[in-house]
N, C-alpha and C positions, 0 to 999 in steps of 0.2 A: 305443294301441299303446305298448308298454314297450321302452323299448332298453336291452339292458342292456351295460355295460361290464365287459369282463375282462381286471383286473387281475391280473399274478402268473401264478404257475406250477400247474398242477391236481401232487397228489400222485404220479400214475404220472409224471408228464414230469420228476420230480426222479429218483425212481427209478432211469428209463432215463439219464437223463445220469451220476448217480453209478457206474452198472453199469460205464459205459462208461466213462468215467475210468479206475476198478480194473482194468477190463480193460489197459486201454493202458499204467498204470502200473505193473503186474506183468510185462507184456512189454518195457519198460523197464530194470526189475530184472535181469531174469534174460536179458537180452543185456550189462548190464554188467557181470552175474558172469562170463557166458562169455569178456567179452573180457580180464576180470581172469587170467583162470586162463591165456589163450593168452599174454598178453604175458608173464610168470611161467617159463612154457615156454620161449617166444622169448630172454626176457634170461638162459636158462641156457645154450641152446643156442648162443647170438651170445659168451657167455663162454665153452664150450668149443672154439669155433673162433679164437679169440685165442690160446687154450692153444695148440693145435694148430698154430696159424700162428706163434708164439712158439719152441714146440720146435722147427721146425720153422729159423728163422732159425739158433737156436742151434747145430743140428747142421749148418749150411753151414760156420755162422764158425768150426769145431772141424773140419770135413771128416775129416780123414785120423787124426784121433787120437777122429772119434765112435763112441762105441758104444752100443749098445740099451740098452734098459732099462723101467722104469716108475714111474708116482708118484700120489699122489692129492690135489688137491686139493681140500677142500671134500666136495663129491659126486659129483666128475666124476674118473673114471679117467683116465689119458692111457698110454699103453703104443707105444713106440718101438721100432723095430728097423732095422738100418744093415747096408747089406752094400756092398761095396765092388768097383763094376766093372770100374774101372780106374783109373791111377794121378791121372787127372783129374775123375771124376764118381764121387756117390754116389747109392747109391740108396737112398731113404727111404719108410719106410711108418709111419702114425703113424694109432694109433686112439684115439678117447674116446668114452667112454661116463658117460653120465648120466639121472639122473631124468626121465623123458616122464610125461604123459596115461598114457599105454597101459601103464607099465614102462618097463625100460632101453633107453635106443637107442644106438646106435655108430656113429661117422661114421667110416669109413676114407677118410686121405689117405694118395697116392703120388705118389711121383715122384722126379725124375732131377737130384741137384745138380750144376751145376759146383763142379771146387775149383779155387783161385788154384795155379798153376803156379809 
């Protein structure tokens, strides 16, 4: 009776592991391309709401002497407009628009300032 001993790996069982490797490491690839390109997105979008909440402070601390307007920095539009309620609040609307995935997006803020009496 022969017994034989097997050492090692037969030819297909390298194969199948290699496939599967490639497999795993291609989908590795290309979820951290995806998350490259969203963060890319994100740190443009998180910088035009600083813009926005930036304009935003500044036509408080100007109240009664702010008026509309627009500007561009970089790749992001920002576009201001101030209308005045009453001799103590203002009303502000402030949009920005920039580079997305999809084309340009626009995030409209609004709202109602106190001014210092």
């Amino acid at each position: 009776m022969r017994i034989s001993l097997r050492i090692g790996y037969t030819l297909i069982e390298t194969v199948v592991a290699v496939f599967l490797f490639s497999v795993g490491a291609l989908g590795l690839v290309a979820t951290s391309a995806i998350v490259g390109r969203e963060l890319n997105v994100n740190a443009t979008r998180e910088r035009a709401g600083r813009i926005a909440a930036t304009r935003l402070e500044m036509l408080r601390s100007m109240c009664r002497s702010a008026m509309s307007g627009r500007e561009k920095l970089g790749q992001i539009e920002s576009e201001w407009s101030v209308g005045i309620s009453d001799s103590y609040h203002l009303n502000v609307m402030e949009s920005t628009t920039y580079p997305a995935r999809q084309g340009l997006r626009t995030d409209v803020y609004r709202g109602t300032l106190p001014c210092a009496p």
